[in-house]
C-alpha positions as CSV (number, residue, x, y, z in Angstrom):
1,X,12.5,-8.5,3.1
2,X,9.8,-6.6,0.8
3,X,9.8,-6.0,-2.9
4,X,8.6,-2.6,-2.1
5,X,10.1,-0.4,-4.8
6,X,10.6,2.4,-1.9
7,X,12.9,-0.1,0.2
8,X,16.7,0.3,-1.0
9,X,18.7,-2.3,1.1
10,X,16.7,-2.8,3.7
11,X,15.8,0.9,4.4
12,X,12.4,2.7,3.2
13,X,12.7,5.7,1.3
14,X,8.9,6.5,1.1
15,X,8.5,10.1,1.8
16,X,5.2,10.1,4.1
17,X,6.0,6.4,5.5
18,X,9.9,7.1,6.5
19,X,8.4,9.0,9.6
20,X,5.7,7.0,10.3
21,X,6.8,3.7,10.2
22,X,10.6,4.5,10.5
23,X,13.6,3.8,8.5
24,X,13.9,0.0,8.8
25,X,10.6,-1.0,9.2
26,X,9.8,-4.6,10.3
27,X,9.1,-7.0,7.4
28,X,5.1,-7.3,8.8
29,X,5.1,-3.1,9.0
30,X,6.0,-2.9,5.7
31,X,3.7,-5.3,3.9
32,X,0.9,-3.8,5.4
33,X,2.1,-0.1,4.7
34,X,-0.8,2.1,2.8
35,X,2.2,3.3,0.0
36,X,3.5,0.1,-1.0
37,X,4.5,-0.2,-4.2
38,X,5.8,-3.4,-6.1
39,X,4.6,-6.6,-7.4
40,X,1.1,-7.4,-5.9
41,X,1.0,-9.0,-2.2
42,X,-2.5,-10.2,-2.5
43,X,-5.9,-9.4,-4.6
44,X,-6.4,-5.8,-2.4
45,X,-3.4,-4.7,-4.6
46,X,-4.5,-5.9,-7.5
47,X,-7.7,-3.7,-7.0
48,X,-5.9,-1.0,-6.2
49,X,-4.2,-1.1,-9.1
50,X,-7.2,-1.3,-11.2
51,X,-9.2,1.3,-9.2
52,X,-6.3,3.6,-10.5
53,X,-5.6,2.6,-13.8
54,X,-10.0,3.3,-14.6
55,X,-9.7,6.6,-12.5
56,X,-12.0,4.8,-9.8
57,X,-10.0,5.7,-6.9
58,X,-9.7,9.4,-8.2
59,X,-13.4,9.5,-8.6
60,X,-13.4,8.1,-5.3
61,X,-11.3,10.6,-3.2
62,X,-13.0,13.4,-4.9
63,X,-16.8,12.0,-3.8
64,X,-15.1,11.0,-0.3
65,X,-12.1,12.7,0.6
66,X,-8.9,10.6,2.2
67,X,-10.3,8.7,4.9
68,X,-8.6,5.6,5.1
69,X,-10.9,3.4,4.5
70,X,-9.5,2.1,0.9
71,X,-6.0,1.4,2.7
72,X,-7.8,-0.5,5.4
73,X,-9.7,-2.5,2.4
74,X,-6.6,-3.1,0.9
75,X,-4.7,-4.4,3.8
76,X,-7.7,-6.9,4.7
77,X,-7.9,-8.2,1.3
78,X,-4.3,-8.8,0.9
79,X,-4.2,-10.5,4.4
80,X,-7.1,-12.8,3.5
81,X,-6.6,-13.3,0.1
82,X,-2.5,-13.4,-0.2
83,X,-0.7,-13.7,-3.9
């Protein structure tokens, strides 16, 4: 299904997503879920990862605050630009 790290046989474990997005969560739900975690789905992981690793995306949420709009980036690029 996903190599999320927060799925454990087929059920999300995910804290803030469990609730959201429920504890079997479709295979398309999860692989567009704002807290995945696991091997990259597509290049918007890949600059997530690297907005963290410099302390971008810190920087960024201190300037900006959550709104959303880095998960939405994320989601798009992954969709359009798949591993």
């Amino acid at each position: 299904m996903s190599s999320c790290t927060h799925m454990i046989d087929g059920d999300c474990t995910h804290a803030i997503a469990l609730p959201i997005y429920g504890a079997r969560p479709s295979a398309g739900v999860c692989n567009q879920c704002e807290h995945y975690a696991g091997a990259p789905r597509g290049i918007g992981d890949i600059v997530h990862t690297l907005a963290n690793v410099t302390g971008l995306a810190a920087i960024q949420r201190v300037v900006n605050g959550k709104c959303g709009k880095c998960a939405k980036r994320r989601i798009e690029m992954n969709t359009r630009y798949p591993s």
